[in-house]
N, C-alpha and C positions, 0 to 999 in steps of 0.2 A: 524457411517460412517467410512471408509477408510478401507485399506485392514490390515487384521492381519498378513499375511505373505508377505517378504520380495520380492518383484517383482523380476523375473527372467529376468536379463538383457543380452540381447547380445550385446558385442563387434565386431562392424563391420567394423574395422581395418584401419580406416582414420579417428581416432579422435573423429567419432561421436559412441551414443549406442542409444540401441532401445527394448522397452519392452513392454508387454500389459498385460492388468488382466479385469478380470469380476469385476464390480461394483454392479451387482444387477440389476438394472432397465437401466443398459447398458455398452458396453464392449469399451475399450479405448486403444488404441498403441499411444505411447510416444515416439516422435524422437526425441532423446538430441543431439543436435549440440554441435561444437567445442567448446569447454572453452577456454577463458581469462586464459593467463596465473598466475593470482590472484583469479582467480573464486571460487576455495577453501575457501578461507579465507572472500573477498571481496562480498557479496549475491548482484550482478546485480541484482539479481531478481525483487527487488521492482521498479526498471525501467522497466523492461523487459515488451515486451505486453504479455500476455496470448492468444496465438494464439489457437482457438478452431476449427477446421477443422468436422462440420456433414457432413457426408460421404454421399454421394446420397444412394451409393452401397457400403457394406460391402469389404474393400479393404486389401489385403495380406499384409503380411510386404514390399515385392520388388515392389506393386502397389503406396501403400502411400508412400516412399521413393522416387518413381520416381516424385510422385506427385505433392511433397514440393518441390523437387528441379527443376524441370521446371516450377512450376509456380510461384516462387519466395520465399515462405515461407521460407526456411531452408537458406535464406541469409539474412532475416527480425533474426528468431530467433539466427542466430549465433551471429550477432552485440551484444547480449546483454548475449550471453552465454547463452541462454534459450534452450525451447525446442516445437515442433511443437504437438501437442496433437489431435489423430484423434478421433473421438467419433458417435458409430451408436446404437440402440436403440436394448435393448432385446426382446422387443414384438414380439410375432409373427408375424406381417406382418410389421412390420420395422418401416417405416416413416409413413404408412398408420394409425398405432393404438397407434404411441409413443406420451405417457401423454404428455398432458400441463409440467407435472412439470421437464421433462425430465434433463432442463436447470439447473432447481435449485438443482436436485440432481447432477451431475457434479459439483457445486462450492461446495456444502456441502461435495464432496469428495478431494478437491481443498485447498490445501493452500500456503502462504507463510511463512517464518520461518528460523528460523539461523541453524537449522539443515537439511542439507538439501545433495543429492549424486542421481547423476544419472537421474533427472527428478523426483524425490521423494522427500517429507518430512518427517523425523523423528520424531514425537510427542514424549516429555516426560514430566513424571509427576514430577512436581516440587517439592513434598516436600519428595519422596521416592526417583527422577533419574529415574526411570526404565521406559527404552523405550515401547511406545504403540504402536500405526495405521500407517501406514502409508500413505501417501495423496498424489498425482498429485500436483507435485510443480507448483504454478502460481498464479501474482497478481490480485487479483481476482475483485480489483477496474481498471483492467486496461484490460479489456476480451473485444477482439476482436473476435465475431464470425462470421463464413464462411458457406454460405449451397449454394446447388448447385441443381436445379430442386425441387424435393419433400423437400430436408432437408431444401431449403431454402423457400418452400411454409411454412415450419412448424415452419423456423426463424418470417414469416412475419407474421405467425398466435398467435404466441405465445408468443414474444419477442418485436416488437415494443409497448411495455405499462411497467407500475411500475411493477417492477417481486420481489417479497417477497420474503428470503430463508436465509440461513447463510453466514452472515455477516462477518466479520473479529474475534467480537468478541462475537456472537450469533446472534439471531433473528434480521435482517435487510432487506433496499433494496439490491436489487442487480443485477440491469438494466444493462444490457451489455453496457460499455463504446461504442461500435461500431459495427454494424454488415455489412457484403458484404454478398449481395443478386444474385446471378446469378442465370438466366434459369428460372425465375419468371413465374408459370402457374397460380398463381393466381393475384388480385389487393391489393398492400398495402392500410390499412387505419392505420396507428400510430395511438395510443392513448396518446401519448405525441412526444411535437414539437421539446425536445433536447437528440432526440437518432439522434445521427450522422449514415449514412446510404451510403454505397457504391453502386453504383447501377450497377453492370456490364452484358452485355448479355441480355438486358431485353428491349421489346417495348414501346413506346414512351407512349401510356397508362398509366404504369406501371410509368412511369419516369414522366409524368406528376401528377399523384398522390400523387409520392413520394414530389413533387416540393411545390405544395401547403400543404403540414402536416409538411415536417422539415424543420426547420432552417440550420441546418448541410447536404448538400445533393455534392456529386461525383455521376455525372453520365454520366458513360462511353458510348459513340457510341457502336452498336451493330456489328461495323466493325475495331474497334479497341480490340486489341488483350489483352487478360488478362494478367496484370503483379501484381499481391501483394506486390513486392515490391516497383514498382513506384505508387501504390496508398497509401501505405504507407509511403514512406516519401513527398509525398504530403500531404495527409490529414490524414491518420489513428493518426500517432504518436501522433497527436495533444492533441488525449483526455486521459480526466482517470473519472472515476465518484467516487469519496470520499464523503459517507452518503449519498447518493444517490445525489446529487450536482455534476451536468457536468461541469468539468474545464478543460480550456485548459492550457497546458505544454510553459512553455516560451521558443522563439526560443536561446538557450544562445549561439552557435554561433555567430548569427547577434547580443545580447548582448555584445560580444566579452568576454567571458565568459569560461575559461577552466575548464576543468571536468578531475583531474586527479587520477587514484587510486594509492595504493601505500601499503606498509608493512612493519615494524618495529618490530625489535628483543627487548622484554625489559624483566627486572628481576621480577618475578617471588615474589611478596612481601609477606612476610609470613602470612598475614591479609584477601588474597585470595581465598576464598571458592568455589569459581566457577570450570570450565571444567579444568583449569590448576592449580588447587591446586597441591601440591606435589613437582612442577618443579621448576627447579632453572629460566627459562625464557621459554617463548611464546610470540609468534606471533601475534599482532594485526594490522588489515586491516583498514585503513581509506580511504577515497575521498577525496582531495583537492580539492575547488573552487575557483578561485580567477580570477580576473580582467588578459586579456592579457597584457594590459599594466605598469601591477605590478612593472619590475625592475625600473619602472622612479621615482616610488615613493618613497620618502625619512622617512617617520612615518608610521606605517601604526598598524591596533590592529590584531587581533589574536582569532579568534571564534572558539573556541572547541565544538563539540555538542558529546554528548553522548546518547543511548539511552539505558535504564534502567540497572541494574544491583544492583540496591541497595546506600546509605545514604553512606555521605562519615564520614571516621574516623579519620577528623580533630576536634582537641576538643581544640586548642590551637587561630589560628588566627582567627580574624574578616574578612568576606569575603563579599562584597556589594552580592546581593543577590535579583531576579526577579521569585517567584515563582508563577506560573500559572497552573492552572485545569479546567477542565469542570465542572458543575455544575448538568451535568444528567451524565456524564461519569459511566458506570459497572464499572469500575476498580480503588480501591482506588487511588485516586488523590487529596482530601482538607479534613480538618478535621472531620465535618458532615459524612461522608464517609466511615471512616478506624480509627481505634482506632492507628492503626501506623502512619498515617499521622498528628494526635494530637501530639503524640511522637514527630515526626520529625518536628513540625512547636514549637516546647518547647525546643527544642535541636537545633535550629535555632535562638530562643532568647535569649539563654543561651550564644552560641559561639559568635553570633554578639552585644553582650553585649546592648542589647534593653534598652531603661528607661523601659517601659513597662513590667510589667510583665508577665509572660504567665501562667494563672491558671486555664485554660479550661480544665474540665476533661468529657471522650466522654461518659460517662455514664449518664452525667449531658446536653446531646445536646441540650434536647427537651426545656430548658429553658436558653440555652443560647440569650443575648440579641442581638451578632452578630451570626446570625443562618449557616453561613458558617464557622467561625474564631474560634468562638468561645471571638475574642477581634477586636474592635475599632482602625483602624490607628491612628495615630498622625494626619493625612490627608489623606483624601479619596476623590477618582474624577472616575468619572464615564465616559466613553467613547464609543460612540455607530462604531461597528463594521455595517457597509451601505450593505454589501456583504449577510450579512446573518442575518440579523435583530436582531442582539445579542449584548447585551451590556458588557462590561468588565468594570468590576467595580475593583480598587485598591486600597491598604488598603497600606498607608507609614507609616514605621516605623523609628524613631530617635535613636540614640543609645549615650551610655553614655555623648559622644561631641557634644549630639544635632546637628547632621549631618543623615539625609536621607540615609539609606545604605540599607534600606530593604523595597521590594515590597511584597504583597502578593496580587494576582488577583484572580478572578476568573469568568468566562464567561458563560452568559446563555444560554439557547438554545445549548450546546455544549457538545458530550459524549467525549470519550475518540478522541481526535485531535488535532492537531496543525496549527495554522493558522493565513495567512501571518500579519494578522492586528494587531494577541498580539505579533509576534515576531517584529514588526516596534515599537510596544509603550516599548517594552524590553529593545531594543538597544539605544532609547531615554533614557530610566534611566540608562543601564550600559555602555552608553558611556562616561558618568560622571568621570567616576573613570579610576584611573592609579596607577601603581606600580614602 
């Protein structure tokens, strides 16, 4: 999947660009709105909705351009530095003979990712660099789709139920967080009750149907005027669906809750192998969160998160330590898993000077007597996660002072994710410690 050459973009000279490419089983134009003046550095993207616009009628660049901007889309996607995505079907007769799977090819051409320009993603292979495909940048847990007459008879035929296809990191769901249905000729029946469903332009039939199958239902009077973007910060923004699980987004305003980006000049450390090796300094982007009413408070801690890049090469201080994986996770995350994650849970007992020893070797798994650890806490407590019927079980570690300084968890029923239950039992054990 995705395209082997580089999309031909045009600059249309107020900030925004706009480009299109055949995919195969259907052809796509990409309206990139305004950038954030950090949107380089900073990927909105993983907020950002994946606005998917089925075209009823095959539409020009100057038809879909006009189209997002009067009907609100291209003021939804600017907020988040995104971009408006139109998509109509290669078949011969359009809507009338476009597959069921139509949907799923679109997100298997779809990603999100830290390399990213213009409404594109840049794949590379990580153990040579060298750039491959390129993809429709969009978060694909967070796809809002839009059809209008036929494209939306083919939303309601095809799309209200579980839809299979690639996932984030292969084979998954991939249920459209939300779809807006206008000009409905046909009757919904959902096959499940938490696809949230906009209902705009459509007889009361139609909306009564909708009424009794979702829980999640907007539906608009057939005399009220379409706006995308007042249905969206009413109800769209709400959703995202993660592993196929409908969540909704917290309102952190009414949290009183600031979301601020930001970018920092720093050096450049000789031990750096990544995109700025070489350089004496680069640029890194963060978000801050933090409480509006922060200046009153007089202590306050300091939550760094990072996300991947590699083991750190501190080999001198003991550091309190909360580590967590999934337990069906693809991607090395606990011992059992990755001969490197044995590595790095042995060079964990080494730094944080364990009593325990760490002597689990991963060629030896199949008889290990802790079949995740490969070793026994000093104390282990199990704690059931109520959200997703998954238990997190942790394994404490003592270390020379016979002091508690090392967690290791790890949660069932869970692939590669993060989730809010293990980061709440986290901050119970590292708020413990101070420096």
């Amino acid at each position: 999947m995705g395209l082997k050459d580089t999309p031909q973009v045009t600059d249309l000279n107020d900030g925004r660009k706009f480009w299109s490419a055949d995919f195969g089983s259907f052809r796509a134009k990409v309206f990139v709105q305004k950038q954030h003046p950090l949107a380089d550095i900073v990927n909105f993207g993983y907020l950002a909705p994946y606005l998917l616009i089925f075209e009823e009628k095959e539409m020009t660049q100057e038809e879909a351009i006009r189209f997002s901007d009067e009907r609100g889309f291209s003021a939804i996607a600017e907020e988040y530095s995104g971009s408006v995505v139109f998509v109509y079907p290669s078949s011969e007769r359009g809507w009338d003979d476009a597959p069921a799977s139509l949907f799923a090819d679109v997100i298997a051409n779809s990603r999100i990712h830290q390399y990213f320009k213009d409404g594109y993603v840049m794949s590379r292979d990580r153990f040579t660099g060298e750039w491959q495909d390129k993809y429709i940048r969009g978060a694909i847990f967070r796809t809002a789709v839009y059809g209008y007459g036929r494209s939306a008879d083919h939303i309601a035929n095809n799309l209200l139920k579980t839809v299979e296809g690639e996932f984030l990191w292969g084979p998954g769901e991939i249920t459209p967080a939300c779809v807006i249905l206008e000009g409905l000729s046909v009757i919904p029946h959902p096959g499940r009750r938490d696809i949230p469903v906009v209902s705009v332009g459509n007889s009361e039939e139609v909306n009564s149907s909708l009424r009794e199958s979702c829980d999640h239902l907007l539906a608009r009077d057939l005399a009220d005027p379409a706006d995308a973007a007042k249905d969206f910060h009413s109800f769209v923004w709400k959703y995202k669906r993660w592993v196929g699980n409908l969540q909704e987004n917290p309102d952190i305003d009414e949290m009183g809750i600031v979301r601020e980006p930001g970018v920092l000049t720093v050096k450049t450390t000789p031990d750096n192998n990544g995109d700025d090796k070489d350089t004496t300094e680069h640029r890194i982007g963060y978000v801050a969160w933090y409480n509006r009413d922060l200046k009153d408070a007089q202590s306050l801690p300091t939550v760094l998160l990072f996300h991947g890049g590699g083991d750190s090469v501190n080999r001198t201080y003991p550091v309190p330590l909360f580590y967590a994986g999934g337990e069906e996770s693809p991607l090395p995350e606990l011992p059992f898993q990755a001969e490197k994650c044995t590595d790095r849970i042995r060079y964990v007992f080494e730094v944080n000077r364990l009593k325990k020893p760490y002597t689990a070797r991963f060629e030896e798994r199949d008889s290990w007597d802790e079949p995740i650890w490969g070793v026994t806490g000093d104390r282990t407590e199990k704690i059931e996660d109520v959200s997703r019927g998954s238990v997190l079980t942790i394994h404490y570690f003592e270390d020379e002072n016979s002091k508690e300084t090392t967690a290791l968890a790890s949660i069932s029923r869970q692939g590669h994710d993060c989730r809010p239950h293990t980061c709440e039992e986290a901050w119970k054990f590292m708020s413990r410690f101070s420096r």
